[in-house]
C-alpha positions in Angstrom: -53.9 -5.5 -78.8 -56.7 -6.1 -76.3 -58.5 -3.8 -74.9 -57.4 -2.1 -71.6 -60.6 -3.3 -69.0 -60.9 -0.9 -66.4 -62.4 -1.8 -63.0 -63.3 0.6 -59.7 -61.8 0.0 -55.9 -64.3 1.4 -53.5 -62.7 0.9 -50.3 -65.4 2.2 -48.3 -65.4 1.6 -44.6 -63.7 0.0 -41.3 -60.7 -2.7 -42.7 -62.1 -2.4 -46.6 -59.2 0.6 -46.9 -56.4 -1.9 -45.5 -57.5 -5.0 -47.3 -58.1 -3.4 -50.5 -54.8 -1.6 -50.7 -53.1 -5.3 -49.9 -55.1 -6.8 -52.8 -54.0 -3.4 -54.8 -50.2 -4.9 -53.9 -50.4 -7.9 -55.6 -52.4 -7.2 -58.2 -49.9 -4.3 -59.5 -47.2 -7.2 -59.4 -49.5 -9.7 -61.2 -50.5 -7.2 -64.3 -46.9 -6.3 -64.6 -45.8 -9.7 -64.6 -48.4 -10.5 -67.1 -48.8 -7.5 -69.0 -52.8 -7.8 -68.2 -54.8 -4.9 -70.1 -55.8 -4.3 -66.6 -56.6 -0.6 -65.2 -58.0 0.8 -62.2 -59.5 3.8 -60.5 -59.7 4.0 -56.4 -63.2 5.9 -55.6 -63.6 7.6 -51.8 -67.3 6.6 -51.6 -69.7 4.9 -50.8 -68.3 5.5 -47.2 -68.8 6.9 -44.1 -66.3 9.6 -44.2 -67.4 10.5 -47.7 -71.3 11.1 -45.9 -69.6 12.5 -43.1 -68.1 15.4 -45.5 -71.2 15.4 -48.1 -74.2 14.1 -46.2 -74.4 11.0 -48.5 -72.9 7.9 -48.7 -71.9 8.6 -52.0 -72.6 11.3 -55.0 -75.9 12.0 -56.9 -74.3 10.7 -60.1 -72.6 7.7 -58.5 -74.4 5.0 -60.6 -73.8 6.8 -63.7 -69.8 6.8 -63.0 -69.7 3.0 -61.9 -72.1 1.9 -65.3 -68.7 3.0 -67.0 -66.5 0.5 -65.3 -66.2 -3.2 -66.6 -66.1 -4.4 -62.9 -66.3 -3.0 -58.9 -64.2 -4.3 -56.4 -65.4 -3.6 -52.8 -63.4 -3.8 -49.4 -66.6 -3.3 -47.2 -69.1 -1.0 -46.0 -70.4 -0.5 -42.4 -69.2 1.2 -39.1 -65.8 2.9 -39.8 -64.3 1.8 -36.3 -62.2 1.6 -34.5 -64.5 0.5 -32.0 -62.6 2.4 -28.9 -63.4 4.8 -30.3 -67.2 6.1 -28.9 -67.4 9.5 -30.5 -66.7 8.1 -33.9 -68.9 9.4 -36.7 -71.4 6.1 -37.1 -74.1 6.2 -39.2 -77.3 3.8 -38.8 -76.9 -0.2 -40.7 -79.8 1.0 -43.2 -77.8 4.0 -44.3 -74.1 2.8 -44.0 -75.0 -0.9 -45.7 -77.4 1.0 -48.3 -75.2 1.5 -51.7 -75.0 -2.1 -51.0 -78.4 -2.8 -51.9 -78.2 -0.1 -54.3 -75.4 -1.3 -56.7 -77.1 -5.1 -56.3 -80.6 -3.3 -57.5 -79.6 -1.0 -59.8 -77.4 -3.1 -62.0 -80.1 -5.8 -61.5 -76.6 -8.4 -59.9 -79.5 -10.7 -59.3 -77.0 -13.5 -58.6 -74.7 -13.0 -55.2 -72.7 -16.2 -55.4 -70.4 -17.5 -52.5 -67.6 -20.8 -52.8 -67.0 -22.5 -50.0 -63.9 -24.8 -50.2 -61.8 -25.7 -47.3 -58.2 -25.3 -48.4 -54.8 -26.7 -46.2 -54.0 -24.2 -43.8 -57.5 -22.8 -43.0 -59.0 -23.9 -39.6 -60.9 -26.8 -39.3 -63.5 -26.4 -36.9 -65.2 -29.7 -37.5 -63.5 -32.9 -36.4 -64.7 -34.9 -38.9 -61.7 -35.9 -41.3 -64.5 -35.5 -44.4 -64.9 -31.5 -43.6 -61.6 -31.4 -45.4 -63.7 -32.5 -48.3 -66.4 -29.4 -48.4 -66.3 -27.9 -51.7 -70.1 -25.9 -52.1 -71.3 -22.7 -53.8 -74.3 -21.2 -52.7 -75.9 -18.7 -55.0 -78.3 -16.3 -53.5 -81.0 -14.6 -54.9 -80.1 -10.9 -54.7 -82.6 -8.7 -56.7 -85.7 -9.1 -54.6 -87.2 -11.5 -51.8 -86.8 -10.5 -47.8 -85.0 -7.4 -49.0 -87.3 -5.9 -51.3 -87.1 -3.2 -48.6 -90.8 -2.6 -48.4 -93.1 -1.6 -45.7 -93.1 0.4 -42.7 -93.7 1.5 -38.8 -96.8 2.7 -38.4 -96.9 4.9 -34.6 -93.6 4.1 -34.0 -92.4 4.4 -30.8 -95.9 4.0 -29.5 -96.6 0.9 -27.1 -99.1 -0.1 -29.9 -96.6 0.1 -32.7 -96.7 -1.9 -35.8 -94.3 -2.5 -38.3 -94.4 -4.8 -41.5 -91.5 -5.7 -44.0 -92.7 -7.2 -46.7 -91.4 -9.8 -49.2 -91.7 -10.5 -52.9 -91.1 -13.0 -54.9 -91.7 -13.5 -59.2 -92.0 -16.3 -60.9 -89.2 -14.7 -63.6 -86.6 -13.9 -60.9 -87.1 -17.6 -59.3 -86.9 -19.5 -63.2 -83.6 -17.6 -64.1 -81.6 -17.9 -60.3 -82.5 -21.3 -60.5 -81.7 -22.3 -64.0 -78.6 -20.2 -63.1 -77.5 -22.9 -60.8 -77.9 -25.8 -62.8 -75.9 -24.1 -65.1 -73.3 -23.7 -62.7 -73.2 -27.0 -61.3 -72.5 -28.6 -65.0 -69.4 -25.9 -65.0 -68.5 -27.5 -61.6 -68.7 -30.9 -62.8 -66.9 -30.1 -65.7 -64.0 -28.3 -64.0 -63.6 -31.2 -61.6 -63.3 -33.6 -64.5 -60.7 -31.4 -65.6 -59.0 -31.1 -62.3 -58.8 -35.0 -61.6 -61.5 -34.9 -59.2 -64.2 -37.2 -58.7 -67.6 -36.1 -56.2 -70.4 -38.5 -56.0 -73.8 -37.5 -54.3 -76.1 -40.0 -53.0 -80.5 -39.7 -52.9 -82.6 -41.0 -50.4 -84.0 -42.8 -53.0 -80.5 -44.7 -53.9 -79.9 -42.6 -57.0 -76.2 -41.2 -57.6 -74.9 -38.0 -59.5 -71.3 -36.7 -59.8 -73.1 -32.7 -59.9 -76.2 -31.8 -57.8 -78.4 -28.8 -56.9 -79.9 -28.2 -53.5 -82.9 -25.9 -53.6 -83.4 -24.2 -49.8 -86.9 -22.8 -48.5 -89.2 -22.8 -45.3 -92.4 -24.4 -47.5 -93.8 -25.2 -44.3 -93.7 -22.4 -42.7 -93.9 -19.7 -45.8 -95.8 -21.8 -48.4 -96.4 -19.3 -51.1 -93.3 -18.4 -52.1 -92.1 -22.1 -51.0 -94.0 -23.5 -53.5 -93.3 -21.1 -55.9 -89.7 -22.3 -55.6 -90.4 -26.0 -55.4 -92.8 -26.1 -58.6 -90.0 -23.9 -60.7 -87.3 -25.9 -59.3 -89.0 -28.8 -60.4 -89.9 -28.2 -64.1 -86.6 -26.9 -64.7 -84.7 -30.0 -63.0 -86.7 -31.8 -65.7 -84.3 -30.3 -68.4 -81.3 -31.1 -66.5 -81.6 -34.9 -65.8 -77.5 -35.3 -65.3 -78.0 -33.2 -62.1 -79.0 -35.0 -59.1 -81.0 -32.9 -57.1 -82.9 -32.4 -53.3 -84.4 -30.1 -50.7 -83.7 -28.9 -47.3 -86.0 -26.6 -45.1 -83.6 -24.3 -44.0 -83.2 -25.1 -40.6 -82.1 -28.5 -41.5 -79.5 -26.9 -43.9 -78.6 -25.3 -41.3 -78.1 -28.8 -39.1 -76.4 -30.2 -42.1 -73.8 -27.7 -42.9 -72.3 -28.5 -39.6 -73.5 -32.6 -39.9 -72.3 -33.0 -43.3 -71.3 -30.3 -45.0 -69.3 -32.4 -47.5 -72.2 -33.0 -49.1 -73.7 -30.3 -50.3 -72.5 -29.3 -53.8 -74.4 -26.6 -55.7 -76.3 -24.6 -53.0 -79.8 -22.2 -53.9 -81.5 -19.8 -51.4 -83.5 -16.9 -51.5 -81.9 -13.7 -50.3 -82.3 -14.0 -46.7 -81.7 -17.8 -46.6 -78.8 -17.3 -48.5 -77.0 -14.3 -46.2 -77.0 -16.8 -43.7 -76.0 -19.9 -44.9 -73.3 -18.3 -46.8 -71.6 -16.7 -43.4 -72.1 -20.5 -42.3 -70.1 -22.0 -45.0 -67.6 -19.4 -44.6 -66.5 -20.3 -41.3 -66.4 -24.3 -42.4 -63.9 -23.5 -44.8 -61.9 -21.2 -42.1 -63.8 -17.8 -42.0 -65.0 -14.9 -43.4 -60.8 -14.1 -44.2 -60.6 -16.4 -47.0 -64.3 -15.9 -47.8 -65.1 -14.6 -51.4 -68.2 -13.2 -53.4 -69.6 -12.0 -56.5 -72.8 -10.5 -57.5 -73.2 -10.3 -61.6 -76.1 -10.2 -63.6 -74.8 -13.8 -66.0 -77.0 -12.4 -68.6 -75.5 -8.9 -69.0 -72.0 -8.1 -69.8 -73.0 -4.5 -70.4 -73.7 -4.2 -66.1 -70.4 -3.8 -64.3 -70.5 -6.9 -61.4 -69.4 -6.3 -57.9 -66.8 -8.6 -56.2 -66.5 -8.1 -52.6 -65.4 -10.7 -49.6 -68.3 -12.0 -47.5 -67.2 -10.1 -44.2 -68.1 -6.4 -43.0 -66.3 -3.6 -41.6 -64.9 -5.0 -38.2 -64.6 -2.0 -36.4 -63.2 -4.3 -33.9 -59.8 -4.7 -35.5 -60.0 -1.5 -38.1 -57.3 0.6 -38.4 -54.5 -1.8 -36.5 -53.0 -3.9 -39.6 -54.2 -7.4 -38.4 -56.8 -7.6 -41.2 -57.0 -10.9 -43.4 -56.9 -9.9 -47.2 -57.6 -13.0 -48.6 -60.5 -12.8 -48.7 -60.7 -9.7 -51.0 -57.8 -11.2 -53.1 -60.4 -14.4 -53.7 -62.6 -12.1 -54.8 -60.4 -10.0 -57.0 -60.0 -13.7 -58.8 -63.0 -14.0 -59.1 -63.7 -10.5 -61.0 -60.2 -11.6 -63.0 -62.3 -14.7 -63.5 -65.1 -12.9 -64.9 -63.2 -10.7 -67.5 -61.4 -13.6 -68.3 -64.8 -15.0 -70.3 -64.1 -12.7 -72.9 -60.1 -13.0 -73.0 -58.2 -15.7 -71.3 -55.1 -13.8 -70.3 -57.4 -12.6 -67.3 -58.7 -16.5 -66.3 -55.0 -17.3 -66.6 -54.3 -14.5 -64.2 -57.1 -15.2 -61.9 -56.0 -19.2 -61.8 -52.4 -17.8 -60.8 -53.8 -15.4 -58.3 -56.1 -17.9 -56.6 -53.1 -21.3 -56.5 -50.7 -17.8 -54.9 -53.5 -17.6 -52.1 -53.8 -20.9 -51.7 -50.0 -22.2 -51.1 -49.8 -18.8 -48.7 -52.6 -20.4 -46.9 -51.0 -23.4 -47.0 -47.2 -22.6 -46.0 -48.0 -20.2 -43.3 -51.5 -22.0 -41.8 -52.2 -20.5 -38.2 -49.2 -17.8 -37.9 -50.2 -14.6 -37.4 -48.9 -12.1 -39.6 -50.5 -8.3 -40.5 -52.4 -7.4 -43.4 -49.2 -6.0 -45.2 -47.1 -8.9 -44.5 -49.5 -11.4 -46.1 -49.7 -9.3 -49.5 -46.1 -8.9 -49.3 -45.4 -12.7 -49.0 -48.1 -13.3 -52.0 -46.4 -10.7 -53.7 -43.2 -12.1 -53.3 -43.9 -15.4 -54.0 -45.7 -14.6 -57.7 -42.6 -12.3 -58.3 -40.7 -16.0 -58.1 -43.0 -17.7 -60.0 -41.9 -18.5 -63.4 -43.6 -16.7 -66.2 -43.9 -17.4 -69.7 -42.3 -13.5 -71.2 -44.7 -11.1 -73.1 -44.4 -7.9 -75.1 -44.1 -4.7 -72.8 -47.0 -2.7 -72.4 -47.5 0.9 -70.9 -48.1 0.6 -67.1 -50.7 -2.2 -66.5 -52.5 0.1 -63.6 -53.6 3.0 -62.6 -54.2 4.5 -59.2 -56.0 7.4 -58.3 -58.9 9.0 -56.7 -62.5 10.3 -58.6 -64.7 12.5 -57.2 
């Protein structure tokens, strides 16, 4: 019998509660359907309310609890909302967003990788027929770069203040992020192949690839670690000569996500360059909603990864039911994805999972429904879906709260 993989929910903050309790309803329906060696422990921090009772965002030994997990799945962190609200308890973006950084650091998830794939249903906000077409992933650089989180205010608050916020970039983080994502385009090429679908990318110089990896810097403006990139990218492009590859300062990616976004394939960006142009890509493909994420270390199975979806809090529309949950269900195929390298049963679950989000998107498009209702229709319609039968197991998950 395979061994039961256990994975934490940390709902933290704003809408993370409601739409990690929808993905919690259709999961429960998928591992009993499947009988997936699937457990699961809900955690009450990081959070606000957890620093609001404790004075932290989460406990002393919080690192030590989540090393034990095989996975994390996160709803979001941020302000709590609702935003009517002006005596909430609030805490500061650096303190709120921290375990964030954190969980990335400490478990060394030096890869933060975002699809992009416009699906029927989703909004189109581009009226080029050929946006239907985008299909991208954009792998960001999440262990160091703009967010090393070093420097400081010297006299702050003083008219002559200064403050500095360093960045760092090594030559080891930039050769394994980008030989990540040559690696990763290959696996996109080869899943297309399987899939019946046929990409080509064009050069300037006339060449054409059916895979190909865009690297993203400012090299004019920030040379040092520009070049860094560029002369890295290079020598290992040299070892991949099946993958067609180019450069965009990122300001012109910027231009060209909106241009052309169909083709970009394989996407690579520092940290900051990479938060950005991955909120961009979300809303090509219809918005943050249906926007998924990972961060994994690919080289460590030992590190538990975190799966979360790409938007925040929204303190805007927390707490009234009108959350989309997609998003986090994408990403809860994705962590199904990830388990499912060391025993198919969970790739099989998360390719189920992800064609149930998908024909949801599809048969309901625009219409406005609540959180709830959209995990009870993709609940409802796996619960119709055919499945091969398998031996009965004890309960395939677990709820419950850890302090």
């Amino acid at each position: 019998m395979a061994s039961r993989r256990q994975i934490a929910i940390l709902p933290g903050d704003g809408i993370g509660p409601e739409v990690t309790d929808a993905t919690l309803t259709v999961l429960d329906t998928l591992c009993a359907q499947r009988a997936l060696p699937l457990q699961w422990q809900v955690l009450p921090w990081p959070s606000t309310e957890w620093h609001r009772q404790h004075g932290a965002m989460m406990p002393d030994d919080a690192l030590q609890q989540l090393h034990s997990f095989d996975a994390l799945l996160l709803g979001a962190l941020g302000d709590p909302g609702p935003a009517s609200d002006s005596a909430r308890y609030c805490l500061p973006d650096a303190v709120s967003l921290a375990p964030l950084l954190t969980l990335r650091k400490q478990f060394d998830l030096w890869s933060c990788e975002r699809p992009a794939r416009w699906q029927p249903g989703a909004t189109c906000y581009l009226s080029d027929p050929r946006a239907r077409d985008v299909d991208m992933l954009v792998i960001r650089e999440n262990s160091e770069g703009e967010y090393v989180n070093q420097g400081g205010r010297l006299r702050a608050g003083q008219p002559d203040e200064v403050a500095t916020q360093l960045e760092v970039f090594t030559r080891r983080a930039t050769e394994r992020l980008l030989r990540h994502a040559f690696v990763r385009a290959r696996q996109r090429r080869s899943r297309r192949q399987q899939e019946g679908r046929v990409r080509t990318f064009s050069s300037a110089a006339g060449e054409t690839h059916d895979a190909r990896v865009c690297l993203i810097t400012k090299r004019n403006a920030q040379p040092f670690w520009g070049e860094l990139y560029s002369e890295v990218f290079a020598a290992i492009a040299s070892e991949f000569p099946d993958i067609g590859t180019h450069h965009e300062l990122v300001d012109a990616a910027c231009m060209k996500f909106v241009q052309c976004p169909w083709q970009f394939d394989v996407v690579v960006a520092s940290n900051l360059h990479g938060d950005i142009l991955t909120d961009l890509a979300a809303v090509l493909c219809g918005g943050p909603g249906i926007a998924p994420s990972c961060n994994i270390n690919p080289d460590r199975r030992d590190l538990p990864p975190l799966f979360e979806p790409t938007h925040g809090s929204a303190p805007d529309i927390a707490g009234r039911d009108i959350a989309d949950p997609r998003a986090t269900l994408l990403s809860a195929a994705m962590l199904l994805d990830w388990l499912g390298e060391d025993d198919t049963q969970f790739s099989e679950a998360a390719h189920q999972l992800r064609a149930a989000v998908g024909e949801d998107l599809a048969r309901h498009a625009d219409q406005v429904r609540s959180t709830r209702r959209i995990a009870h229709d993709i609940r409802d319609a796996l619960r119709a879906t055919p499945h091969p039968a398998v031996p009965h197991t004890a309960p395939p998950a677990h709820t419950g709260d850890s302090q």
